[in-house]
KERO-572497 format. One line per 10 residues: number of its first residue (from 1); their letters; for each residue x, y, z of C-alpha. Coordinates in nm, 3 decimals, padded with zeros to 5 digits. Layout:
N
NUM	a	X Y Z | ...
# end
This chain:
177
1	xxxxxxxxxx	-05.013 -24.388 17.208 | -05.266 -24.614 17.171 | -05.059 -24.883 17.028 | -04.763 -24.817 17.288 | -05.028 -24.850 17.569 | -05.141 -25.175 17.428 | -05.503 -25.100 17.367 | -05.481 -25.131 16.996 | -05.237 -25.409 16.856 | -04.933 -25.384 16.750
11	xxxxxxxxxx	-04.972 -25.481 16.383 | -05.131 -25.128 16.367 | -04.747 -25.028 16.347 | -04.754 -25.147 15.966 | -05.061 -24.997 15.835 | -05.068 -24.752 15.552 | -05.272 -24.451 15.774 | -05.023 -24.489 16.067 | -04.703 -24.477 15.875 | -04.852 -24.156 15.653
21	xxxxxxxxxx	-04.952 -24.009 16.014 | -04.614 -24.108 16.151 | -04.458 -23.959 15.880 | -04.640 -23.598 15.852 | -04.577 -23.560 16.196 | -04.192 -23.635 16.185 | -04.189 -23.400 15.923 | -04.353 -23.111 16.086 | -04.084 -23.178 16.396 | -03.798 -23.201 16.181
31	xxxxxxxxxx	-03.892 -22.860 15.995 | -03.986 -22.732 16.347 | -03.643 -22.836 16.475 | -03.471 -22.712 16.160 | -03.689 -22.394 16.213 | -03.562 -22.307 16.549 | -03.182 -22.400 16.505 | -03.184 -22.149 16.191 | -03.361 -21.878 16.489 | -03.073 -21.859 16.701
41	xxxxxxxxxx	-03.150 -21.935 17.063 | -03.472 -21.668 17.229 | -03.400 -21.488 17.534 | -03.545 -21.725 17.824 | -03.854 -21.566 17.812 | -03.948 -21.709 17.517 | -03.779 -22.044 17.539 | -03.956 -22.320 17.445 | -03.940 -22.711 17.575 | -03.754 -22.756 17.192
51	xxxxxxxxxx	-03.507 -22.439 17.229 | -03.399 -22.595 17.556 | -03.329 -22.925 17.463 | -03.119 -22.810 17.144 | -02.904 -22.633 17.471 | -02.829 -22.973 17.588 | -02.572 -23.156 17.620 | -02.439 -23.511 17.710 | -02.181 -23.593 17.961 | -01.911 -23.604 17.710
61	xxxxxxxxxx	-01.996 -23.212 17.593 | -02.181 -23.323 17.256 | -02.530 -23.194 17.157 | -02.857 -23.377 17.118 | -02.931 -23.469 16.773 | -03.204 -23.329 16.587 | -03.337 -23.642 16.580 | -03.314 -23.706 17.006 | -03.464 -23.329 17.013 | -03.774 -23.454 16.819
71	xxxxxxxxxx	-03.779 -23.743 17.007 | -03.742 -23.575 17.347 | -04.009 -23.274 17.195 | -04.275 -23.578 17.139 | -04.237 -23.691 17.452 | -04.285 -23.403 17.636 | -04.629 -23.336 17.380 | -04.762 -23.721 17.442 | -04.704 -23.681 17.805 | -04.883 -23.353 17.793
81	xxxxxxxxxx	-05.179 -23.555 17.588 | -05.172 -23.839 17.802 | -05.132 -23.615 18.189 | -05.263 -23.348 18.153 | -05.669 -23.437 18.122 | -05.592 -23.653 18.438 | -05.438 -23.336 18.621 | -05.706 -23.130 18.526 | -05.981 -23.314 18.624 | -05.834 -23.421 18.953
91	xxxxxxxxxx	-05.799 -23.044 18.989 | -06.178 -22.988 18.951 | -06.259 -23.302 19.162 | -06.058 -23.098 19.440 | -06.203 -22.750 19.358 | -06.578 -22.898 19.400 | -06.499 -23.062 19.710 | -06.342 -22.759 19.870 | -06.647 -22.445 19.807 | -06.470 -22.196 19.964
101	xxxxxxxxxx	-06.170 -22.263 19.754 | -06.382 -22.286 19.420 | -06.489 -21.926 19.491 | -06.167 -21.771 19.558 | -06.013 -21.920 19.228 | -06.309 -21.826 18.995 | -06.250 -21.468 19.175 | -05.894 -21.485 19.098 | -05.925 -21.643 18.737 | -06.191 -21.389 18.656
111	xxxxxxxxxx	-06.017 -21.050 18.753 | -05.693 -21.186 18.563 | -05.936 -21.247 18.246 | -06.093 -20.856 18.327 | -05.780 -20.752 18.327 | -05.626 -20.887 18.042 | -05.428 -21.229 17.990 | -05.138 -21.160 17.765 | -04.926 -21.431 17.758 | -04.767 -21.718 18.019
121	xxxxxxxxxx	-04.593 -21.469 18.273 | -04.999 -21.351 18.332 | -05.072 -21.687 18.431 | -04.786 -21.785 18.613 | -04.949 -21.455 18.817 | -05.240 -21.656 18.932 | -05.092 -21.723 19.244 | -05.423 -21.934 19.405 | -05.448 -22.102 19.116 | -05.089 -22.238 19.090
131	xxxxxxxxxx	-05.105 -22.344 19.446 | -05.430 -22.547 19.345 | -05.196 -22.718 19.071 | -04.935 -22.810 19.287 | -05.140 -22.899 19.556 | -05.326 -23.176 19.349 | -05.041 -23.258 19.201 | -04.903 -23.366 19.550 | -05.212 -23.521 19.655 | -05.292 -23.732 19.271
141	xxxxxxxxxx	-04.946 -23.760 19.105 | -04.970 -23.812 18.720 | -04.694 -24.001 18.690 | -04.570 -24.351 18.885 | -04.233 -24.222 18.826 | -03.951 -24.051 18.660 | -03.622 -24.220 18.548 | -03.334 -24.070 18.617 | -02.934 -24.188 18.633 | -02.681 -24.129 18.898
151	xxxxxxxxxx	-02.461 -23.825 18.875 | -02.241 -24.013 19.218 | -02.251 -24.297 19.429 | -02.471 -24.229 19.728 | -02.662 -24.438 19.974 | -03.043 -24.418 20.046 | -03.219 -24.655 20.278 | -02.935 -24.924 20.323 | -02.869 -24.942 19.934 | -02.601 -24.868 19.735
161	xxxxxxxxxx	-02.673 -24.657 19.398 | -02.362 -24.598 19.175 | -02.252 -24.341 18.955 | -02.439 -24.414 18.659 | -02.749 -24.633 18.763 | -03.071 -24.601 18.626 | -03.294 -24.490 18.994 | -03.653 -24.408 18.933 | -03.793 -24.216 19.172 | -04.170 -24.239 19.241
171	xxxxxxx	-04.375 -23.963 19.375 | -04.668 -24.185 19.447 | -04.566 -24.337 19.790 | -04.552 -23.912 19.885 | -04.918 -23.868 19.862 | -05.151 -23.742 20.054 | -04.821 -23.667 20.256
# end
């Protein structure tokens, strides 16, 4: 990440430590991927990011490769990495400007923790709390934009897309909305 987001150079690529990172961590993918296939696909429940992109599949009915499914798997982990400190600090940024609010969700967080968290469905529970997250998501998006392609030709503001273009659509000009 470093490298891709230019603070270190790019020669870093080509040194011995990064490739035997690079490496152990392909490896641990691969075997995860190989790991999961061999499962069968979990009930939904228990899906993970992984199970659902080995469901996948491309416009012409063919699967992702186990090698896309790392790929895609990676992403989704160096995205988490990379967003998620950002999310949760502009989450406590809003919390301490809004009292009231901070005292409701420490209410909230704390009976859920006196009662027992037991897995994600517990959390998904934390109704205050999720609103918080999607609230400050709204207000301090992450991301300057998602890229995604055409499924039909439509028009959008006087411009022609086309089955098949690459659109990226930007939640940033949205906030504070």
């Amino acid at each position: 990440m470093n490298v891709g987001g230019r603070v270190w150079p790019f020669l870093m690529y080509h040194t011995p430590w990064y490739r035997a990172s690079r490496r152990r961590v392909l490896d641990l993918m691969w075997g995860l991927v190989r790991t999961r296939r061999a499962a069968g696909p979990p009930d939904d429940a228990r899906a993970t990011i992984m199970d659902t992109l080995m469901t996948l599949r491309d416009p012409a009915g063919t699967p992702l490769t186990d090698d896309e499914v790392v790929c895609y798997s990676m992403y989704g982990f160096a995205g988490s990495c990379s967003y998620m400190g950002r999310l949760v600090a502009f989450m406590l940024y809003e919390l301490l400007r809004h009292p009231d609010l901070l005292a409701d969700v420490t209410a909230e967080v704390d009976r859920a923790f006196a009662d027992g968290l037991h897995d994600a469905t517990d959390v998904r529970g934390l109704r205050l709390l999720q609103a918080v997250y999607h609230e400050t998501l709204r207000f301090h998006p992450v991301s300057q934009g998602m890229p995604h392609v055409a499924a039909h030709d439509f028009d959008h503001l006087g411009y022609r897309i086309r089955k098949g273009d690459l659109v990226v659509l930007s939640q940033v000009p949205m906030s504070f909305s």
